[in-house]
Every structure is written in C-alpha cells, then in structure tokens.
C-alpha positions in Angstrom: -3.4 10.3 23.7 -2.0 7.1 25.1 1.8 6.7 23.7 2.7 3.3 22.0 6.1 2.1 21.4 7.8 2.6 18.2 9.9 0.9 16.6 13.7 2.3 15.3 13.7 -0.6 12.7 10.8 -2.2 12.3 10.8 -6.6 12.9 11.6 -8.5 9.9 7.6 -10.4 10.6 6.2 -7.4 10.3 7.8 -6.0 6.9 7.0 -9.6 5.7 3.6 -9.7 6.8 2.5 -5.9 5.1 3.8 -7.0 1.8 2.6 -10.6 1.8 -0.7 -8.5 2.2 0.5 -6.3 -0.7 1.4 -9.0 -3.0 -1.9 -10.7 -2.7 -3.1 -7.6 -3.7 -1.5 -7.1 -6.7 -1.3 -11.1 -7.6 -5.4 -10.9 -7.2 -5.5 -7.8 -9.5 -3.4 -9.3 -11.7 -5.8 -12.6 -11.6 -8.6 -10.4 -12.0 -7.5 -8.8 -14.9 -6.5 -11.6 -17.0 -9.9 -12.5 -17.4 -9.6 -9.3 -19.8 -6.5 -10.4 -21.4 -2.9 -10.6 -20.7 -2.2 -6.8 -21.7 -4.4 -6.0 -18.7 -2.9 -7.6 -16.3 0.3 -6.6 -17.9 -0.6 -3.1 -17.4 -1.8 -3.4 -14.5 1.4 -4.4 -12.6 3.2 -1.3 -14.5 0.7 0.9 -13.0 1.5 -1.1 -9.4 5.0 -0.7 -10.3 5.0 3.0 -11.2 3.1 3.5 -7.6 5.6 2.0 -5.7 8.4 4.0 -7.4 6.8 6.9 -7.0 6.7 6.0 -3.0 10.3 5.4 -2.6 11.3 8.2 -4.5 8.9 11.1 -3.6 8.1 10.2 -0.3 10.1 7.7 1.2 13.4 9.6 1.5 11.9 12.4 2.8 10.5 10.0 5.9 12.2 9.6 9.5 12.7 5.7 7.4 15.0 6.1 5.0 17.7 3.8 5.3 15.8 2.2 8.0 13.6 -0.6 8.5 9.7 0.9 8.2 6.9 -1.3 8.7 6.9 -1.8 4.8 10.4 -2.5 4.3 10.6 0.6 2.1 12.9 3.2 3.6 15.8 0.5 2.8 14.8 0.4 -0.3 14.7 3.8 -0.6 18.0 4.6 0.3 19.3 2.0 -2.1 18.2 3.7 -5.1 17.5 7.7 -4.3 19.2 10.1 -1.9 18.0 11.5 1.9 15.7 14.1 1.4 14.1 17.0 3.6 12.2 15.4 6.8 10.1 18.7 7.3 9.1 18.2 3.6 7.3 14.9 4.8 6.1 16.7 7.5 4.4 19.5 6.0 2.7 18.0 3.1 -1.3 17.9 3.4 -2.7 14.5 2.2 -6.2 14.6 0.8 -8.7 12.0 -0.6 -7.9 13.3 -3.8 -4.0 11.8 -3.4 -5.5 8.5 -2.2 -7.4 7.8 -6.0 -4.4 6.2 -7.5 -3.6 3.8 -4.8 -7.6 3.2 -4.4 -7.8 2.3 -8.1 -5.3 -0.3 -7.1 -7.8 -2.3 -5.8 -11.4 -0.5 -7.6 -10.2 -1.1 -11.1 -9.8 -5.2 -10.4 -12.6 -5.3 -8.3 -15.0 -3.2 -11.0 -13.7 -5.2 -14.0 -14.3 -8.4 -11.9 -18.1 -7.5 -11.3 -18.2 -7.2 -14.8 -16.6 -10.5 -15.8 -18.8 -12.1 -13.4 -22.5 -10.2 -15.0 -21.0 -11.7 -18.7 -19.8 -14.9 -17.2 -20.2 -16.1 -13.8 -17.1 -18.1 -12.6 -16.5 -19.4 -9.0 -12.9 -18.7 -8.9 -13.4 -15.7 -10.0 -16.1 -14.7 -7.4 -13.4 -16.4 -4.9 -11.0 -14.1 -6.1 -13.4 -10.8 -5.8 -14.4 -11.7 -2.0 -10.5 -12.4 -1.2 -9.7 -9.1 -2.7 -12.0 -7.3 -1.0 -11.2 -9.0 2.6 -7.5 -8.2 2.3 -8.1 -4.2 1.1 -10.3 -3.4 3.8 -9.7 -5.6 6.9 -6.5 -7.0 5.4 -5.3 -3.3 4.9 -7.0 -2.2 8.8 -5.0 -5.0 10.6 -1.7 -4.3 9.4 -2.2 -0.5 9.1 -3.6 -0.5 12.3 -2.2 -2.9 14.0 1.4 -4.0 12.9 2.9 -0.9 11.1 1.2 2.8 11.8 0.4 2.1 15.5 4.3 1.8 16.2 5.7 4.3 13.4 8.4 6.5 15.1 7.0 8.7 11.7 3.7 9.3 12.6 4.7 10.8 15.9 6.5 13.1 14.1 3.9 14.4 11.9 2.1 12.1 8.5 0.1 13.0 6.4 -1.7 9.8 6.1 -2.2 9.5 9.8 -3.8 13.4 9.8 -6.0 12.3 7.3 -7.5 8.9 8.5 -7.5 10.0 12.3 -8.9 13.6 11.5 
C-alpha cells in the first residue's frame, strides 16, 4: 500500500470545505422537508443535531483528533465540550452497515419524502433540490471523503473503523 501524507492538523480549506458539503446537506434536508411542514424540518435538524453530538462525544475523543484539527473540524470541538478518552477504544471498535443507518437516513429520509412530494405535486425547485442532494451525498461525500479528509488522516493509519469497512 502506497503511504500518503497526513496531516497533524488538518488546513483550515479543508475543514471548511467537508462541512460546507455537510451544511448543504442538512440545509437541503431541511428544504426538503418543509414541503411537509415546519415540524419536519424542525425535527429533522434535531435528529442532525443529536448525530453530531453523538460523534463528538462517543467517538471523537476517543480518536488520535481530539483537540486537534481533523479533516471535519471536530476533534476541537470535541475537546471543547467532553474529555480525552481511550485511543485503543477507537481502535478496536467494529463498524458495520448496521451503524451506518442513522447517518444514511440523514440523507434517505429527505430524499424519500421528496419523491413523494414530487408524485403529489411536481415542483421544479423541488426536483432541483432532490438532484443537488443526491450529487453532494454520493460524489459530494466520495470527493471529500476520498479525497480531502480520509486519504490524509493520521487516524486511519492507526486503525478506523470506517476505513475497515468501506476498503474491506
């Protein structure tokens, strides 16, 4: 396997760039939703929310990150709000397809109740929407995954779960 640099803090362009593509996510969702109602959009950044928390405080401090720069900006935060934990914890843990259905749903719930919105009532922006919120969670999510953040992740070197499971 050829070795790629990593990075000990990760540039500020990059940490921008992976949640720029985040944000769209969840601002598109959010769109998506409000063709539902306010509630569900509503409930839908709560649900985001209690994902992200859950990150940067059951996984995050456990990661070589914390109180570092990672390609998501979140090992800082991390440290800002929990303490260090156990680096072989991080290590160790098996990731399956099964832990990935919450943070899919991020994007399949807005996309399903989109398809839906569009059978009852076709609207362009709406369609718009669907097709930009597909592009950025699959090649949106590729390029910076693969490209700009886990390519040069000092973590991944040292054993990730995610990175055992997408490059079995």
């Amino acid at each position: 396997m050829k070795t790629t640099k990593t990075y000990e803090n990760f540039p500020v362009w990059i940490v921008l760039s992976s949640n720029l593509l985040s944000l769209g996510i969840y601002a598109l969702g959010f769109y998506i939703l409000s063709g539902i109602g306010l509630l569900a959009s509503f409930l839908f950044l709560i649900y985001v929310l209690a994902l992200e928390i859950r990150i940067i405080s059951k996984h995050c401090v456990s990661c070589y990150y914390w109180g570092k720069t990672c390609g998501f900006g979140k090992g800082r935060l991390s440290a800002l709000f929990f303490k260090k934990g156990d680096i072989s914890r991080f290590c160790a843990k098996e990731m399956t397809w099964k832990d990935m259905i919450p943070d899919i749903l991020v994007s399949l719930v807005p996309f399903v109740a989109g398809i839906v919105l569009l059978i009852i009532r076709f609207n362009f922006l709406l369609l718009i929407a669907l097709v930009l919120l597909f592009a950025l969670t699959s090649a949106g999510n590729g390029f910076v995954r693969g490209s700009l953040t886990c390519k040069f992740c000092k973590q991944r070197n040292l054993g990730c779960p995610a990175d055992k499971l997408f490059n079995k």
